[in-house]
N, C-alpha and C positions, 0 to 999 in steps of 0.2 A: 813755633807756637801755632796751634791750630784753634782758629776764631771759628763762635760758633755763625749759623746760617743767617741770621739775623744782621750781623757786624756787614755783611754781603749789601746791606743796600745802597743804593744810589743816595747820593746828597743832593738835595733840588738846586739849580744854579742861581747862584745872587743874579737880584734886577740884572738885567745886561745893560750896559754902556753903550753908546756908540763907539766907533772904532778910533773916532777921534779925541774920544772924552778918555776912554783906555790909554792909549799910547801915553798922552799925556803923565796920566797916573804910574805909569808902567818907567816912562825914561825918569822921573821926580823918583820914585825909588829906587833906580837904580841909582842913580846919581847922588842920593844923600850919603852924607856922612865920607866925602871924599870921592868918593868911586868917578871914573871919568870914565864909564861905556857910552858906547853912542847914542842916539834917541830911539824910542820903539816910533816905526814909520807905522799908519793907518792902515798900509797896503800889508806891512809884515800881522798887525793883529789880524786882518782881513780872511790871511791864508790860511794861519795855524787856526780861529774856528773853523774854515773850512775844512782841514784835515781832519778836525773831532767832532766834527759836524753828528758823525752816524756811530758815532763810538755807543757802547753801552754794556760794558765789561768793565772791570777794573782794570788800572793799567800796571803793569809789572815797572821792574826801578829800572831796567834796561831799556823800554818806550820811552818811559819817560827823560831817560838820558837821551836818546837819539830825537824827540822832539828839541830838545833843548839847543844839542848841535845843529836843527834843521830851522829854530824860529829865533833865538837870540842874536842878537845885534854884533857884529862883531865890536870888539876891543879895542880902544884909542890904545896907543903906544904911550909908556910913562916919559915922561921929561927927563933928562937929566937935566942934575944941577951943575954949573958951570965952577968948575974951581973945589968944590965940593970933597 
């Protein structure tokens, strides 16, 4: 599907956060509704702006997968159940 030139702009960034007030927001939803990933640390939000800091392209779904390996929290290991 080819968007026309218009569909091309930039979207202005929500108010920013502090990196503290982020994080927070960030490990609460990961964490809802079960999920057990680790917390978003202030130092991990800190780098990924800095990475996008100068961006100003759109970003392709392969960027955006390798930011994701490069900024996400690694994975608590599931429990087993005992006896189960």
């Amino acid at each position: 599907m080819q968007l026309p030139p218009a569909a091309h702009i930039k979207i202005p960034p929500a108010p920013a956060s502090d990196d503290k007030t982020l994080d927070g927001v960030l490990t609460y939803v990961r964490r809802s509704w079960g999920h057990t990933a680790a917390p978003v640390s202030p130092k991990t939000i800190s780098a990924a702006r800095a990475a996008v800091a100068t961006r100003d392209e759109p970003w392709s779904d392969k960027e955006l997968a390798e930011l994701q390996r490069t900024f996400a929290p690694p994975r608590r290991a599931k429990r087993r159940e005992v006896g189960g």
